[in-house]
ZATORDREN-775931 format. One record per residue (C-alpha): residue number from 1; residue in one letter; y, x, z. Coordinates in nm, 4 decimals, always signed. Layout:
BEGIN
+-----+------+----------+----------+----------+
|  nr | rest |       py |       px |       pz |
+-----+------+----------+----------+----------+
| NUM |    A |        Y |        X |        Z |
...
+-----+------+----------+----------+----------+
END
This chain:
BEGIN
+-----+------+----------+----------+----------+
|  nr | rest |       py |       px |       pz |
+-----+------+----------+----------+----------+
|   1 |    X |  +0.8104 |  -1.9550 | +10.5929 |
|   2 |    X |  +0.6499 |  -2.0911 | +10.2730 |
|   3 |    X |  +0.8443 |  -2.1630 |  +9.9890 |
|   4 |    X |  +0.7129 |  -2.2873 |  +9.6943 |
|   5 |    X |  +0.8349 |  -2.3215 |  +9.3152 |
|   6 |    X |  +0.7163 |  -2.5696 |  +9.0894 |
|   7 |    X |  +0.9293 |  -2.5212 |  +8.6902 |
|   8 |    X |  +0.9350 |  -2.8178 |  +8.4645 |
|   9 |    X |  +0.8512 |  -2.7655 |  +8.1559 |
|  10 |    X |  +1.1675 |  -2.8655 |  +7.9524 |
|  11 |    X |  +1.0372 |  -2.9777 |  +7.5960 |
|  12 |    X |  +1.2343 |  -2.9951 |  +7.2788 |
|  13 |    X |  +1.1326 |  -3.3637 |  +7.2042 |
|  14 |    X |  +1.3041 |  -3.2154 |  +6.8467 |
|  15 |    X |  +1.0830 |  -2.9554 |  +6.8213 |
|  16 |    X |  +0.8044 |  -3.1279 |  +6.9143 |
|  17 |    X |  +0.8438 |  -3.3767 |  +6.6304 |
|  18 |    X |  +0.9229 |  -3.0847 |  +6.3676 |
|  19 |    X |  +0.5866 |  -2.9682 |  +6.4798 |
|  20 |    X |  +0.3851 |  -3.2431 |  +6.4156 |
|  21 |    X |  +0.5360 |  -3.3330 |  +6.1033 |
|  22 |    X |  +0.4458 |  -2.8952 |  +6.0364 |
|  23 |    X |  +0.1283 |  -2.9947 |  +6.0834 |
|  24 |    X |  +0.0784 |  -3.2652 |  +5.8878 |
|  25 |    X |  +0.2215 |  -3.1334 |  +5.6283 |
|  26 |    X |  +0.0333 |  -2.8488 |  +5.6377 |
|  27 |    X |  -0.2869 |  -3.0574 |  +5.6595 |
|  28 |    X |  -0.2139 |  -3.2469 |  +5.3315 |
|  29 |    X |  -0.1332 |  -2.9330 |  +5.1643 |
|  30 |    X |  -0.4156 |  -2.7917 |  +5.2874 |
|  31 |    X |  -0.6503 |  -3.0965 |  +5.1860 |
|  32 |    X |  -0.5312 |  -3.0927 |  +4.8153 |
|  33 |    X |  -0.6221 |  -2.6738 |  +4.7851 |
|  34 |    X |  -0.9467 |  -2.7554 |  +4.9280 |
|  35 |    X |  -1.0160 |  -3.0567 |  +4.6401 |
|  36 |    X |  -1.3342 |  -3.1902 |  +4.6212 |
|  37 |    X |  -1.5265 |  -2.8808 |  +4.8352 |
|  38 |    X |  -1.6269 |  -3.0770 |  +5.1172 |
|  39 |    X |  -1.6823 |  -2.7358 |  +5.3925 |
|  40 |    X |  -1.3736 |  -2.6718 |  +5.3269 |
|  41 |    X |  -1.1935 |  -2.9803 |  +5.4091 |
|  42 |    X |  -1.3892 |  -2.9858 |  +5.7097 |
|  43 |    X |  -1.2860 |  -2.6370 |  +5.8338 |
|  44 |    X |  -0.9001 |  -2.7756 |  +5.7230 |
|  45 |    X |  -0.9521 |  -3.0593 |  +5.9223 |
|  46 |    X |  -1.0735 |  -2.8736 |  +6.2430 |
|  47 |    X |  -0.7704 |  -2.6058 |  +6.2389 |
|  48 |    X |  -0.5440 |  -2.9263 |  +6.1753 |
|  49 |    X |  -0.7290 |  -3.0279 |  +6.5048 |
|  50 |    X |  -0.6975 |  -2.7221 |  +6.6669 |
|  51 |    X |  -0.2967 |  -2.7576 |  +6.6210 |
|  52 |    X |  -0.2479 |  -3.0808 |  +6.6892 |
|  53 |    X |  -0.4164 |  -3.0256 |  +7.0139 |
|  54 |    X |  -0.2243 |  -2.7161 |  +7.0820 |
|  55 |    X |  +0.1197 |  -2.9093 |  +7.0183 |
|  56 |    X |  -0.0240 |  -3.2335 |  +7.2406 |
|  57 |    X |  -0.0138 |  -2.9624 |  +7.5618 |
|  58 |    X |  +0.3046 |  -2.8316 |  +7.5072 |
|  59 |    X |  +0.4385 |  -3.1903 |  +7.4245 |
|  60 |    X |  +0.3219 |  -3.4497 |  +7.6198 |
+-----+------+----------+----------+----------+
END
C-alpha cells in the first residue's frame, strides 16, 4: 500500500505583507546610505532583489 502526503504550505498573508513592506523599507534606507556611489546602490539593489525573490517563494 502506497500512501502519499502532500502539506500545504499555510502562509501568513500578514506576514507576507510585513515582509515586503521590511524590504522596502530597508531598500530606501539602504539607497539614501549609499548616496550618490553608484556600486553601491547597485549591490543594494541586488540584495533588495535577492529578498524580494526569497519572500515571492514563500508567498505566492
Amino acid at each position: 500500500m502506497l500512501v502519499l502526503v502532500t502539506f500545504i504550505s499555510c502562509v501568513d498573508s500578514e506576514e507576507c505583507t510585513q515582509d515586503y513592506l521590511n524590504a522596502d523599507k530597508w531598500y530606501v534606507e539602504q539607497s539614501k546610505l549609499a548616496g550618490d556611489n553608484q556600486d553601491a546602490k547597485d549591490r543594494v539593489y541586488e540584495e533588495y532583489l535577492k529578498r524580494y525573490k526569497e519572500i515571492d517563494s514563500r508567498c505566492k
